[in-house]
N, C-alpha and C positions, 0 to 999 in steps of 0.2 A: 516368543514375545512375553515379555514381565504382567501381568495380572496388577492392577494398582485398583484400590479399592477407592471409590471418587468422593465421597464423604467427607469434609473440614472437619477434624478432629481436633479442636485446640486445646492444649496443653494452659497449665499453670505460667508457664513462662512467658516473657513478655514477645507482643508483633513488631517488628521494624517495618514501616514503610520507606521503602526511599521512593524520593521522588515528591514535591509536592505541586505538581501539573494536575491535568484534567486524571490522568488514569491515576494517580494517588489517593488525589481528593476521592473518585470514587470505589478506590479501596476502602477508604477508609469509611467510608459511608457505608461499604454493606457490612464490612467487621465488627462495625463498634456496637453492632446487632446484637452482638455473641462475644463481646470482650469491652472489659476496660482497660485492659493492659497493654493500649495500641501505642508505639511510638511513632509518629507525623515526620518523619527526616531528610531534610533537603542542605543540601551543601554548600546551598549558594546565602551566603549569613545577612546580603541583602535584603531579602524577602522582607515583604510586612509581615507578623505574627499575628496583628489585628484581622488583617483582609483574609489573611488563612482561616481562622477561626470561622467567619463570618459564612464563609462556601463549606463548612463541614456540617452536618446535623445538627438538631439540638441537643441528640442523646449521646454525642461523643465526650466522654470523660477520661480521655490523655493526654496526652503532651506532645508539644510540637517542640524539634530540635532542629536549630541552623549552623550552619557553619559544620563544624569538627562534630565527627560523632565520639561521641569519652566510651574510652573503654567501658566505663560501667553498664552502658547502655547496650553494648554488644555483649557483654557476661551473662545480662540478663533477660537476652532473647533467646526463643526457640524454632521464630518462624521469621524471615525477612520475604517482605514481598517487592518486587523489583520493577520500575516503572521502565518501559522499552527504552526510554532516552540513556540509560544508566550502565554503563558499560559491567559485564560481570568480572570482570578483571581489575576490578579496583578496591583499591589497599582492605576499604573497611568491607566489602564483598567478601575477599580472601581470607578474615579473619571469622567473619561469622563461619563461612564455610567449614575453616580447620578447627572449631571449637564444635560443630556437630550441629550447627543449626540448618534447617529444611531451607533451602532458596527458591520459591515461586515465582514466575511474572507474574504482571497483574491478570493478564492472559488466563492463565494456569487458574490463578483463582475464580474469575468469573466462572468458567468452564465444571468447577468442580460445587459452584451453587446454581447450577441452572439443570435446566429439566429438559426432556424433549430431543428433536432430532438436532445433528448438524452438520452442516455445509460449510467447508473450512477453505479459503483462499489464498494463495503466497506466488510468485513469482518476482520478477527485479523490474517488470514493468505489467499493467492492464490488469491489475489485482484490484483498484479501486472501481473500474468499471465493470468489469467481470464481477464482482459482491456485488454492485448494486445492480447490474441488469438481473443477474439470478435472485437477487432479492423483490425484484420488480414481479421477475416471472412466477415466483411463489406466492406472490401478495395475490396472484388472481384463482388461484386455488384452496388455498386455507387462511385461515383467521388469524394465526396466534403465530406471525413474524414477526422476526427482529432482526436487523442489520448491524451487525456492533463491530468494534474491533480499528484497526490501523484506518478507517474511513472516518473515524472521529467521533465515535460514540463507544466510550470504553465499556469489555464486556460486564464487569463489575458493577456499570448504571443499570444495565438493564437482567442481569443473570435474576434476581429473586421474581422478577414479573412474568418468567417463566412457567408452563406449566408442562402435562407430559404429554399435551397434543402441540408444543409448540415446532415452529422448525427456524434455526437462529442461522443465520448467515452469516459467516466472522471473515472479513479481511485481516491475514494475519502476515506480519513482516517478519523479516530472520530476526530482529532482534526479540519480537514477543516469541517465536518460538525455538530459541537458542537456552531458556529457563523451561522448557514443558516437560511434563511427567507422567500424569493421568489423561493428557488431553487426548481424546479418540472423536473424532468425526466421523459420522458414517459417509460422507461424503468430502472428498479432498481433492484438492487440484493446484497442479504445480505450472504456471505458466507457460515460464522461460528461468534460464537462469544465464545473465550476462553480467561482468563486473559491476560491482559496485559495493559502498558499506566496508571497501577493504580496508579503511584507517582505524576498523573495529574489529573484523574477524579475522584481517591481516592475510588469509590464502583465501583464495579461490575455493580451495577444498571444506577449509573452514566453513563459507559463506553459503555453498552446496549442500553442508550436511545438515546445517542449521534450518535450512528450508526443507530437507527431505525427513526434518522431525513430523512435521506433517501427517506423514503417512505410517507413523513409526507403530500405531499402536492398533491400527485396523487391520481385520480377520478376511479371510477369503469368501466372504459372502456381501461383502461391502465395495465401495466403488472408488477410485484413484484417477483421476482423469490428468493427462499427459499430452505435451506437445509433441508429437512425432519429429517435427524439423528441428528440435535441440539434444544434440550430441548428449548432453551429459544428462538430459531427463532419460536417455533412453540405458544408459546407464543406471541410476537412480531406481529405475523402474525392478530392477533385481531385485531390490532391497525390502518391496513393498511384499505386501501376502495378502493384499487388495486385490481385484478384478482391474484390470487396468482398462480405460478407454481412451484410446486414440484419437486426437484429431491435430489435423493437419490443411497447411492453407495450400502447399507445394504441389501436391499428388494424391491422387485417387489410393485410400489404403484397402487393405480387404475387412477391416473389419474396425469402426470406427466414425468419425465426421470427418468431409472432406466438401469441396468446391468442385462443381461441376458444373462449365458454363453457366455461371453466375448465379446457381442456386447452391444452398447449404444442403449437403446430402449424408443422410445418416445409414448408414451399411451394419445390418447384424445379421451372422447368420443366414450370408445371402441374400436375406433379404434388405431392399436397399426402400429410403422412405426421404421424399422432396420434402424438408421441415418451411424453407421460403425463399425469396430470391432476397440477395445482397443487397439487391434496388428496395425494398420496401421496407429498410430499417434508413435511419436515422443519423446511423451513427456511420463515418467513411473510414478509408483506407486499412489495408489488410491486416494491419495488429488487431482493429476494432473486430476483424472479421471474426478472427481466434479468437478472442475474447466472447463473441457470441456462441462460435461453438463450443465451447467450454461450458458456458455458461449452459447453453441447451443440454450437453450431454449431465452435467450436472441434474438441471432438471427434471429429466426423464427419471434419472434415479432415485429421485425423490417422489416419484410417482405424477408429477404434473402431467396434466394431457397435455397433448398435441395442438387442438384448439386455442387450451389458455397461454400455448409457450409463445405460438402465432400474434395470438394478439397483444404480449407483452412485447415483441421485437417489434411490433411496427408503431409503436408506441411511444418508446425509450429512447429518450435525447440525453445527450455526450453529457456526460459527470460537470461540477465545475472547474475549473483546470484546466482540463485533458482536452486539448486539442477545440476549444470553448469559443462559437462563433458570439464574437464581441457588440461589434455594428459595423456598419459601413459608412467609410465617410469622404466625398469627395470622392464616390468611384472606387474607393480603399476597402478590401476588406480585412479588418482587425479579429485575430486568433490569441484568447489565452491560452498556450499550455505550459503554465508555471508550474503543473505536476514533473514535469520532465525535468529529472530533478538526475540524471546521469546519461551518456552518451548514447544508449539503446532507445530509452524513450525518446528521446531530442529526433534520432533519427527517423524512426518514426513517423512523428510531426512533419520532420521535411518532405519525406514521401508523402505525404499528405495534401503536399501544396501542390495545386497544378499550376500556379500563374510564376511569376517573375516576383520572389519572398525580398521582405527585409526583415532578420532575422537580427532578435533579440537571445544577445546568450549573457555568460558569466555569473559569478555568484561564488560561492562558499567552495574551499580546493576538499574532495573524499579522495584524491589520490586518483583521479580516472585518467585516464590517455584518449587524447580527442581525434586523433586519426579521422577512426570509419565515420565519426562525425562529420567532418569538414571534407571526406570523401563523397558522402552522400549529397552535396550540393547538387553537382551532377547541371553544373550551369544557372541554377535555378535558384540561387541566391544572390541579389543586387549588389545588400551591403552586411557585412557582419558589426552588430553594433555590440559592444562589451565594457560591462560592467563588474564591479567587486575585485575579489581575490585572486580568481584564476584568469583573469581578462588577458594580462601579460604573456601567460603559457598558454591560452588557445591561442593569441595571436600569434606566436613563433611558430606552433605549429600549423597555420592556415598556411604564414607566409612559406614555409620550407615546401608544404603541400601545393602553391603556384595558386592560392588566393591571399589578393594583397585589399580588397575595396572594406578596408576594416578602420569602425570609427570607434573611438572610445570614448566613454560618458560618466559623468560621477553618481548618475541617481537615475530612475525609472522616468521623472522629468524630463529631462533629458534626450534621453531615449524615441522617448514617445513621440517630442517633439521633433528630435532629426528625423525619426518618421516618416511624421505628416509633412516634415517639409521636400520632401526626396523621395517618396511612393505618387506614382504615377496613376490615372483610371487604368480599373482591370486589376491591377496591382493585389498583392498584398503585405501585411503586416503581420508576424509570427512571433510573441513570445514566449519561446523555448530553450529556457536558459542552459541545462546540461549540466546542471550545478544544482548545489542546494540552497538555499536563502540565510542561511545565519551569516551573521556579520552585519548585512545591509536589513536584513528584515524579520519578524519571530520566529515566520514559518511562509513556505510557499504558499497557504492561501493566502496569508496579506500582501503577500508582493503578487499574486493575483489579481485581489480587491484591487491594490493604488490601479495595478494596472488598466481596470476595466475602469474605475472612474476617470483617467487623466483621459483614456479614449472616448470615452463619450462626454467628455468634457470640450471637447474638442469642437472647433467651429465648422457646418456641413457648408 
Protein backbone atom coordinates (compact mmCIF):
# COMPACT_ATOMS: atom_id res chain seq x y z
CA UNK A 1 0.00 0.00 0.00
CA UNK A 2 1.24 3.78 -1.17
CA UNK A 3 1.95 5.84 2.04
CA UNK A 4 0.22 9.54 1.09
CA UNK A 5 0.88 12.08 3.43
CA UNK A 6 -2.79 13.72 4.36
CA UNK A 7 -1.80 17.49 4.65
CA UNK A 8 -3.28 20.22 1.73
CA UNK A 9 -0.15 21.48 0.49
CA UNK A 10 -1.04 24.26 -1.93
CA UNK A 11 1.04 25.38 -4.53
CA UNK A 12 1.32 28.87 -6.28
CA UNK A 13 -0.72 27.63 -8.97
CA UNK A 14 -4.31 28.31 -9.40
CA UNK A 15 -7.75 25.66 -7.72
CA UNK A 16 -10.21 24.56 -10.38
CA UNK A 17 -13.39 23.82 -8.74
CA UNK A 18 -15.86 22.12 -10.93
CA UNK A 19 -18.99 21.89 -10.03
CA UNK A 20 -20.97 24.76 -8.57
CA UNK A 21 -23.66 22.59 -6.46
CA UNK A 22 -23.77 22.09 -2.69
CA UNK A 23 -20.31 20.13 -2.65
CA UNK A 24 -18.53 23.19 -4.72
CA UNK A 25 -19.91 25.87 -3.04
CA UNK A 26 -18.50 24.15 -0.03
CA UNK A 27 -15.16 23.49 -1.54
CA UNK A 28 -14.88 26.44 -1.94
CA UNK A 29 -15.65 27.76 1.38
CA UNK A 30 -13.00 25.79 3.24
CA UNK A 31 -10.22 26.71 0.44
CA UNK A 32 -10.55 30.28 -0.01
CA UNK A 33 -9.15 29.73 3.77
CA UNK A 34 -5.74 29.25 2.45
CA UNK A 35 -6.01 30.59 -1.17
CA UNK A 36 -6.94 33.23 -3.50
CA UNK A 37 -6.29 31.60 -6.47
CA UNK A 38 -9.52 29.56 -6.36
CA UNK A 39 -11.37 29.16 -9.77
CA UNK A 40 -15.59 28.56 -8.97
CA UNK A 41 -16.39 26.44 -12.64
CA UNK A 42 -19.56 25.03 -13.64
CA UNK A 43 -20.56 24.26 -17.22
CA UNK A 44 -23.78 25.02 -17.19
CA UNK A 45 -23.38 29.04 -18.52
CA UNK A 46 -27.09 29.47 -17.26
CA UNK A 47 -26.38 29.80 -13.84
CA UNK A 48 -26.78 33.10 -11.96
CA UNK A 49 -23.12 34.57 -11.01
CA UNK A 50 -24.96 36.91 -8.65
CA UNK A 51 -26.84 34.08 -6.56
CA UNK A 52 -23.35 32.07 -6.66
CA UNK A 53 -21.60 34.82 -5.12
CA UNK A 54 -23.98 35.37 -2.56
CA UNK A 55 -23.76 31.31 -1.05
CA UNK A 56 -19.88 31.68 -1.16
CA UNK A 57 -18.08 33.50 2.02
CA UNK A 58 -17.16 36.82 2.44
CA UNK A 59 -13.53 36.09 2.33
CA UNK A 60 -13.61 34.37 -1.16
CA UNK A 61 -11.50 36.50 -3.52
CA UNK A 62 -11.81 34.44 -7.08
CA UNK A 63 -13.51 34.05 -9.90
CA UNK A 64 -16.55 32.24 -10.87
CA UNK A 65 -16.41 30.71 -14.65
CA UNK A 66 -19.63 29.34 -16.67
CA UNK A 67 -20.03 27.82 -19.64
CA UNK A 68 -16.50 26.72 -21.54
CA UNK A 69 -13.57 26.53 -19.39
CA UNK A 70 -10.63 28.64 -21.89
CA UNK A 71 -7.62 27.14 -21.99
CA UNK A 72 -6.00 29.80 -19.91
CA UNK A 73 -7.56 28.71 -17.08
CA UNK A 74 -6.48 25.10 -17.19
CA UNK A 75 -2.62 26.24 -18.04
CA UNK A 76 -2.92 27.86 -14.95
CA UNK A 77 -3.96 25.33 -12.37
CA UNK A 78 -2.35 22.99 -10.35
CA UNK A 79 -5.12 21.31 -8.34
CA UNK A 80 -8.82 20.56 -9.85
CA UNK A 81 -11.30 19.54 -7.29
CA UNK A 82 -14.21 17.54 -8.80
CA UNK A 83 -17.71 17.69 -7.61
CA UNK A 84 -19.37 13.70 -7.51
CA UNK A 85 -21.96 14.90 -10.32
CA UNK A 86 -19.08 15.50 -12.79
CA UNK A 87 -17.97 12.76 -14.76
CA UNK A 88 -13.91 12.27 -14.78
CA UNK A 89 -13.85 11.57 -18.38
CA UNK A 90 -14.61 14.67 -19.54
CA UNK A 91 -12.71 16.82 -22.23
CA UNK A 92 -11.68 19.67 -19.71
CA UNK A 93 -10.96 16.64 -16.80
CA UNK A 94 -8.60 14.98 -19.46
CA UNK A 95 -6.63 17.99 -20.26
CA UNK A 96 -5.99 19.22 -16.66
CA UNK A 97 -4.94 15.56 -16.08
CA UNK A 98 -2.36 15.34 -19.14
CA UNK A 99 -0.91 18.69 -18.36
CA UNK A 100 0.11 17.29 -14.53
CA UNK A 101 -2.46 18.78 -12.61
CA UNK A 102 -3.49 16.84 -8.99
CA UNK A 103 -7.46 15.61 -9.48
CA UNK A 104 -9.27 15.52 -5.94
CA UNK A 105 -13.21 14.93 -5.24
CA UNK A 106 -14.64 17.00 -3.10
CA UNK A 107 -14.57 13.95 -1.02
CA UNK A 108 -10.89 13.59 -1.00
CA UNK A 109 -10.56 17.14 0.16
CA UNK A 110 -12.73 17.22 3.12
CA UNK A 111 -10.98 13.95 4.24
CA UNK A 112 -7.61 15.48 4.06
CA UNK A 113 -8.78 18.84 6.44
CA UNK A 114 -10.42 16.88 9.07
CA UNK A 115 -9.11 15.32 12.27
CA UNK A 116 -10.19 12.25 14.20
CA UNK A 117 -11.47 8.87 13.49
CA UNK A 118 -13.48 7.47 10.46
CA UNK A 119 -16.29 5.39 9.43
CA UNK A 120 -16.55 5.33 5.61
CA UNK A 121 -19.94 3.77 3.86
CA UNK A 122 -20.53 2.69 0.00
CA UNK A 123 -22.66 0.14 -1.42
CA UNK A 124 -25.32 0.47 -4.60
CA UNK A 125 -28.23 0.41 -2.11
CA UNK A 126 -28.74 1.12 2.37
CA UNK A 127 -25.55 3.32 2.40
CA UNK A 128 -27.87 6.20 3.39
CA UNK A 129 -29.43 4.43 6.18
CA UNK A 130 -26.58 2.40 7.30
CA UNK A 131 -24.38 6.20 7.93
CA UNK A 132 -27.16 7.50 9.57
CA UNK A 133 -28.15 4.59 12.03
CA UNK A 134 -24.27 4.12 12.77
CA UNK A 135 -24.15 7.81 13.04
CA UNK A 136 -27.16 7.57 15.37
CA UNK A 137 -25.31 4.71 17.28
CA UNK A 138 -22.10 6.91 17.87
CA UNK A 139 -24.04 10.03 18.84
CA UNK A 140 -24.80 7.97 22.24
CA UNK A 141 -21.27 7.56 23.01
CA UNK A 142 -19.06 10.45 22.21
CA UNK A 143 -19.54 14.11 21.63
CA UNK A 144 -17.70 15.24 18.72
CA UNK A 145 -19.83 13.53 15.53
CA UNK A 146 -20.41 14.15 12.22
CA UNK A 147 -22.50 12.53 9.40
CA UNK A 148 -21.25 14.08 6.19
CA UNK A 149 -20.86 12.87 2.69
CA UNK A 150 -23.46 11.53 -0.28
CA UNK A 151 -26.47 11.97 2.67
CA UNK A 152 -26.23 15.52 1.91
CA UNK A 153 -23.88 17.35 4.02
CA UNK A 154 -20.67 17.72 1.93
CA UNK A 155 -17.63 16.55 3.77
CA UNK A 156 -15.78 20.05 3.08
CA UNK A 157 -18.84 21.83 5.34
CA UNK A 158 -18.17 20.26 8.11
CA UNK A 159 -14.07 18.71 7.77
CA UNK A 160 -12.42 22.10 9.79
CA UNK A 161 -15.11 21.72 12.90
CA UNK A 162 -13.24 18.66 13.46
CA UNK A 163 -11.10 17.78 16.19
CA UNK A 164 -8.73 14.68 17.15
CA UNK A 165 -11.42 13.30 19.40
CA UNK A 166 -13.86 13.43 16.71
CA UNK A 167 -15.46 10.39 14.88
CA UNK A 168 -17.07 11.40 11.31
CA UNK A 169 -19.36 9.13 9.53
CA UNK A 170 -19.06 9.64 5.60
CA UNK A 171 -21.70 7.94 3.27
CA UNK A 172 -19.53 7.69 0.27
CA UNK A 173 -20.78 6.88 -3.51
CA UNK A 174 -18.61 5.41 -6.44
CA UNK A 175 -18.63 8.46 -7.81
CA UNK A 176 -17.01 10.53 -4.60
CA UNK A 177 -14.61 7.59 -4.37
CA UNK A 178 -13.54 6.88 -8.04
CA UNK A 179 -11.25 10.57 -7.41
CA UNK A 180 -9.75 9.23 -3.82
CA UNK A 181 -6.00 9.17 -2.88
CA UNK A 182 -5.20 9.69 0.74
CA UNK A 183 -8.58 8.65 1.93
CA UNK A 184 -8.11 5.92 4.87
CA UNK A 185 -11.11 5.12 7.22
CA UNK A 186 -10.32 3.23 10.01
CA UNK A 187 -13.62 1.75 9.55
CA UNK A 188 -15.26 0.79 5.96
CA UNK A 189 -18.10 -1.02 4.75
CA UNK A 190 -19.12 -2.15 1.44
CA UNK A 191 -22.76 -3.08 1.25
CA UNK A 192 -23.77 -4.76 -1.77
CA UNK A 193 -22.69 -4.12 -5.10
CA UNK A 194 -25.65 -4.63 -7.86
CA UNK A 195 -25.85 -2.76 -11.34
CA UNK A 196 -26.22 0.55 -11.44
CA UNK A 197 -24.32 4.24 -12.46
CA UNK A 198 -23.18 2.12 -15.69
CA UNK A 199 -23.98 5.22 -18.10
CA UNK A 200 -20.75 6.54 -16.03
CA UNK A 201 -18.47 3.70 -15.29
CA UNK A 202 -19.77 1.88 -18.21
CA UNK A 203 -18.65 -2.10 -16.68
CA UNK A 204 -19.56 -3.54 -13.87
CA UNK A 205 -15.86 -4.09 -13.10
CA UNK A 206 -15.38 -0.39 -13.50
CA UNK A 207 -18.30 0.27 -10.90
CA UNK A 208 -16.86 -2.52 -8.42
CA UNK A 209 -13.59 -1.17 -8.17
CA UNK A 210 -14.53 2.29 -7.81
CA UNK A 211 -16.27 1.22 -4.62
CA UNK A 212 -13.68 -1.27 -3.27
CA UNK A 213 -11.35 2.31 -3.35
CA UNK A 214 -12.90 2.20 0.08
CA UNK A 215 -10.75 -0.07 1.65
CA UNK A 216 -7.71 0.63 -0.60
CA UNK A 217 -5.72 2.43 1.99
CA UNK A 218 -6.40 0.62 5.49
CA UNK A 219 -3.70 -1.63 7.42
CA UNK A 220 -4.35 -4.98 8.99
CA UNK A 221 -5.27 -3.67 12.44
CA UNK A 222 -8.35 -1.84 11.13
CA UNK A 223 -11.73 -3.09 10.22
CA UNK A 224 -13.74 -3.66 6.63
CA UNK A 225 -17.01 -4.87 7.17
CA UNK A 226 -18.65 -7.10 4.10
CA UNK A 227 -21.77 -8.70 3.10
CA UNK A 228 -21.29 -12.40 2.93
CA UNK A 229 -24.38 -13.10 0.58
CA UNK A 230 -22.68 -10.91 -2.46
CA UNK A 231 -20.57 -12.88 -4.83
CA UNK A 232 -18.27 -10.17 -5.80
CA UNK A 233 -17.82 -8.40 -2.05
CA UNK A 234 -16.32 -11.79 -1.38
CA UNK A 235 -14.16 -11.42 -4.01
CA UNK A 236 -13.18 -7.78 -3.23
CA UNK A 237 -12.58 -8.89 0.11
CA UNK A 238 -8.90 -10.31 -1.39
CA UNK A 239 -7.95 -6.98 -2.13
CA UNK A 240 -8.40 -5.50 1.28
CA UNK A 241 -5.36 -5.87 4.15
CA UNK A 242 -8.30 -4.94 6.60
CA UNK A 243 -9.64 -7.36 9.25
CA UNK A 244 -12.70 -8.27 7.48
CA UNK A 245 -16.20 -8.68 9.32
CA UNK A 246 -18.88 -10.60 8.07
CA UNK A 247 -22.44 -10.35 8.14
CA UNK A 248 -25.01 -12.03 6.55
CA UNK A 249 -29.02 -12.14 6.65
CA UNK A 250 -28.95 -16.01 4.82
CA UNK A 251 -27.01 -18.25 7.33
CA UNK A 252 -25.44 -18.68 10.51
CA UNK A 253 -21.41 -17.71 9.62
CA UNK A 254 -18.72 -18.84 12.05
CA UNK A 255 -17.50 -15.86 12.69
CA UNK A 256 -19.20 -12.56 12.09
CA UNK A 257 -23.35 -11.11 12.41
CA UNK A 258 -25.93 -13.33 11.37
CA UNK A 259 -29.91 -13.87 12.24
CA UNK A 260 -31.01 -16.25 14.37
CA UNK A 261 -34.51 -16.82 14.90
CA UNK A 262 -35.36 -13.36 14.72
CA UNK A 263 -32.56 -12.03 16.90
CA UNK A 264 -29.22 -10.26 15.54
CA UNK A 265 -26.32 -12.57 16.58
CA UNK A 266 -22.75 -11.50 16.76
CA UNK A 267 -20.24 -14.55 16.65
CA UNK A 268 -16.26 -13.91 17.53
CA UNK A 269 -14.28 -16.32 18.41
CA UNK A 270 -16.78 -18.72 19.42
CA UNK A 271 -18.04 -16.73 21.33
CA UNK A 272 -21.45 -15.85 20.05
CA UNK A 273 -23.47 -12.44 21.90
CA UNK A 274 -27.63 -11.71 21.42
CA UNK A 275 -27.08 -7.74 20.26
CA UNK A 276 -31.50 -7.58 19.85
CA UNK A 277 -34.32 -8.86 18.32
CA UNK A 278 -35.49 -7.60 14.69
CA UNK A 279 -38.80 -6.91 16.47
CA UNK A 280 -37.57 -4.10 18.62
CA UNK A 281 -36.10 -1.89 15.76
CA UNK A 282 -38.15 0.28 13.65
CA UNK A 283 -37.00 -0.04 10.66
CA UNK A 284 -38.54 -3.51 8.48
CA UNK A 285 -37.66 -5.93 5.89
CA UNK A 286 -34.44 -7.75 5.41
CA UNK A 287 -32.13 -5.15 3.47
CA UNK A 288 -32.99 -2.77 6.62
CA UNK A 289 -31.85 -5.95 8.63
CA UNK A 290 -28.13 -5.87 6.87
CA UNK A 291 -28.04 -2.52 7.20
CA UNK A 292 -28.27 -2.74 11.05
CA UNK A 293 -25.77 -5.29 11.15
CA UNK A 294 -23.32 -3.50 9.50
CA UNK A 295 -24.01 -0.74 11.10
CA UNK A 296 -23.49 -2.58 14.66
CA UNK A 297 -20.42 -4.39 13.46
CA UNK A 298 -19.18 -0.98 12.50
CA UNK A 299 -19.97 0.13 15.82
CA UNK A 300 -18.31 -2.25 17.94
CA UNK A 301 -15.16 -1.25 16.24
CA UNK A 302 -15.33 1.93 17.13
CA UNK A 303 -15.48 0.99 20.40
CA UNK A 304 -19.36 1.65 21.36
CA UNK A 305 -20.77 -0.44 23.91
CA UNK A 306 -23.39 -2.83 23.65
CA UNK A 307 -25.71 -0.86 25.89
CA UNK A 308 -25.58 2.42 23.78
CA UNK A 309 -25.70 0.24 20.25
CA UNK A 310 -29.09 -1.27 22.03
CA UNK A 311 -30.59 1.64 22.64
CA UNK A 312 -29.84 3.45 19.33
CA UNK A 313 -31.67 0.38 17.35
CA UNK A 314 -34.60 0.69 19.07
CA UNK A 315 -34.75 4.24 18.65
CA UNK A 316 -33.97 4.79 14.92
CA UNK A 317 -36.80 5.39 12.31
CA UNK A 318 -36.27 4.75 8.30
CA UNK A 319 -34.23 7.71 6.69
CA UNK A 320 -36.53 10.13 4.58
CA UNK A 321 -37.03 8.38 1.32
CA UNK A 322 -36.29 4.88 2.01
CA UNK A 323 -39.04 2.92 2.32
CA UNK A 324 -40.75 6.28 4.35
CA UNK A 325 -44.30 5.61 6.02
CA UNK A 326 -46.24 8.52 4.51
CA UNK A 327 -49.97 8.41 6.20
CA UNK A 328 -52.83 6.62 5.76
CA UNK A 329 -55.70 7.59 3.95
CA UNK A 330 -59.11 5.90 3.41
CA UNK A 331 -57.64 2.56 4.89
CA UNK A 332 -54.59 3.30 2.35
CA UNK A 333 -51.26 3.08 3.39
CA UNK A 334 -48.83 5.57 1.47
CA UNK A 335 -44.86 4.63 1.26
CA UNK A 336 -42.10 7.14 0.07
CA UNK A 337 -39.19 5.23 -1.33
CA UNK A 338 -38.04 7.74 -3.83
CA UNK A 339 -34.34 6.68 -2.73
CA UNK A 340 -34.84 3.75 -4.94
CA UNK A 341 -33.29 5.14 -7.45
CA UNK A 342 -32.21 1.48 -9.37
CA UNK A 343 -33.73 -2.03 -9.74
CA UNK A 344 -32.04 -3.64 -6.20
CA UNK A 345 -33.29 -0.93 -4.13
CA UNK A 346 -37.00 -0.96 -5.89
CA UNK A 347 -36.91 -4.60 -5.14
CA UNK A 348 -36.37 -4.27 -1.87
CA UNK A 349 -39.22 -1.98 -1.14
CA UNK A 350 -41.51 -4.54 -2.81
CA UNK A 351 -40.44 -7.29 -0.38
CA UNK A 352 -41.38 -4.91 1.83
CA UNK A 353 -44.91 -4.64 1.19
CA UNK A 354 -47.03 -7.32 2.73
CA UNK A 355 -50.55 -6.13 1.52
CA UNK A 356 -51.85 -5.94 -2.30
CA UNK A 357 -49.12 -2.60 -3.52
CA UNK A 358 -49.89 0.08 -6.17
CA UNK A 359 -46.62 0.75 -7.27
CA UNK A 360 -45.28 3.89 -8.39
CA UNK A 361 -42.02 3.55 -10.84
CA UNK A 362 -40.29 5.42 -13.89
CA UNK A 363 -38.04 8.20 -14.07
CA UNK A 364 -34.60 9.10 -15.49
CA UNK A 365 -33.06 5.78 -18.08
CA UNK A 366 -28.93 4.94 -16.01
CA UNK A 367 -29.21 2.00 -18.55
CA UNK A 368 -30.62 -0.79 -15.88
CA UNK A 369 -32.70 -3.93 -17.07
CA UNK A 370 -35.85 -4.28 -15.02
CA UNK A 371 -36.41 -7.98 -15.03
CA UNK A 372 -35.65 -9.09 -11.36
CA UNK A 373 -37.78 -6.02 -10.66
CA UNK A 374 -41.08 -6.69 -12.16
CA UNK A 375 -40.14 -10.45 -11.24
CA UNK A 376 -40.28 -9.66 -7.54
CA UNK A 377 -44.02 -8.61 -7.85
CA UNK A 378 -44.47 -12.16 -6.96
CA UNK A 379 -48.50 -11.34 -7.16
CA UNK A 380 -48.37 -8.41 -4.97
CA UNK A 381 -48.61 -5.71 -7.12
CA UNK A 382 -52.36 -4.23 -8.23
CA UNK A 383 -51.11 -1.72 -10.67
CA UNK A 384 -47.82 -0.52 -12.09
CA UNK A 385 -48.29 3.15 -12.53
CA UNK A 386 -45.10 4.89 -14.84
CA UNK A 387 -43.87 7.86 -15.40
CA UNK A 388 -40.85 9.86 -17.27
CA UNK A 389 -38.20 8.45 -19.52
CA UNK A 390 -37.96 4.85 -18.95
CA UNK A 391 -41.83 4.22 -18.48
CA UNK A 392 -41.97 2.75 -22.12
CA UNK A 393 -39.12 0.10 -21.48
CA UNK A 394 -40.27 -1.00 -18.03
CA UNK A 395 -43.57 -1.35 -19.72
CA UNK A 396 -42.28 -3.82 -22.51
CA UNK A 397 -40.56 -5.43 -20.15
CA UNK A 398 -43.52 -6.12 -17.52
CA UNK A 399 -45.70 -7.01 -20.49
CA UNK A 400 -43.11 -9.71 -22.07
CA UNK A 401 -42.79 -10.79 -18.25
CA UNK A 402 -46.89 -11.70 -18.21
CA UNK A 403 -47.74 -8.24 -16.19
CA UNK A 404 -49.95 -6.19 -18.22
CA UNK A 405 -52.31 -3.98 -15.09
CA UNK A 406 -49.88 -1.02 -16.25
CA UNK A 407 -51.09 2.75 -16.24
CA UNK A 408 -49.15 5.61 -17.48
CA UNK A 409 -49.11 9.14 -16.17
CA UNK A 410 -47.46 12.53 -17.07
CA UNK A 411 -46.66 13.95 -13.43
CA UNK A 412 -46.54 12.68 -9.76
CA UNK A 413 -50.16 14.33 -9.78
CA UNK A 414 -51.33 12.14 -11.47
CA UNK A 415 -50.06 9.27 -10.04
CA UNK A 416 -51.04 9.88 -6.79
CA UNK A 417 -54.37 10.53 -7.79
CA UNK A 418 -54.94 7.12 -9.82
CA UNK A 419 -53.91 5.93 -6.59
CA UNK A 420 -56.32 7.01 -4.31
CA UNK A 421 -58.78 6.39 -6.72
CA UNK A 422 -57.86 2.46 -7.33
CA UNK A 423 -56.30 1.40 -3.74
CA UNK A 424 -58.69 -0.27 -1.83
CA UNK A 425 -58.83 -0.38 2.73
CA UNK A 426 -55.83 -2.57 3.76
CA UNK A 427 -54.19 -1.63 0.54
CA UNK A 428 -51.18 0.10 -0.13
CA UNK A 429 -49.56 2.77 -1.91
CA UNK A 430 -45.52 2.51 -2.90
CA UNK A 431 -43.40 5.02 -4.41
CA UNK A 432 -40.35 3.30 -5.67
CA UNK A 433 -39.53 4.59 -8.87
CA UNK A 434 -36.25 2.31 -9.98
CA UNK A 435 -34.97 5.26 -11.85
CA UNK A 436 -33.43 8.42 -10.99
CA UNK A 437 -35.42 11.79 -11.01
CA UNK A 438 -33.56 14.06 -13.58
CA UNK A 439 -35.66 15.15 -16.26
CA UNK A 440 -39.06 15.28 -14.20
CA UNK A 441 -37.35 16.58 -11.07
CA UNK A 442 -33.58 18.10 -9.41
CA UNK A 443 -33.27 15.25 -7.36
CA UNK A 444 -35.02 12.38 -5.66
CA UNK A 445 -35.75 14.11 -2.49
CA UNK A 446 -38.03 16.62 -4.29
CA UNK A 447 -39.92 14.09 -6.06
CA UNK A 448 -40.07 12.68 -2.49
CA UNK A 449 -41.38 16.05 -1.04
CA UNK A 450 -44.26 16.63 -4.14
CA UNK A 451 -44.72 13.09 -3.17
CA UNK A 452 -45.54 13.24 0.49
CA UNK A 453 -47.44 16.68 0.12
CA UNK A 454 -49.98 15.55 -2.85
CA UNK A 455 -50.58 12.40 -0.24
CA UNK A 456 -51.46 14.09 2.66
CA UNK A 457 -52.96 16.62 0.69
CA UNK A 458 -55.41 14.21 -0.05
CA UNK A 459 -59.02 13.93 1.25
CA UNK A 460 -59.41 11.08 4.52
Amino acid sequence: MEEFEKAVKLSEGKIIIAGAGKSGIAAAGLLCRDSDKIILYDGNAELDKESLIRKLPEGFKGEIILGELPDEAINSAELLIISPGIPTDLEFVKKLKAKGATVWGEAELGYRYSKGRLAAITGTNGKTTTTALLGEIVKTQYESVFVVGNIGIPYTCMADKTTDESVTVAEMSSFQLESVEAFHPQVSMILNITPDHLNRHHTMENYALAKANIMKNQTPDETCVLNYEDGRLRELAKLSRARIVWFSSARELEEGMFIRDGSIICRENGDETVICSINDMNIIGRHNHENAMAAIAGALALGVSLDNIRKALRSFVAVEHRIEYTATKNGVKYYNDSKGTNPDASIQAVKAMSVKTILIGGGYDKGSEYDEWINSFEGKIKYLVLMGQTAEKIAETARRLGFCDIVFVNSMEEAVKFSYEHAQPGEAVLLSPCCASWGMFKNYEERGRIFKELVKGLPD
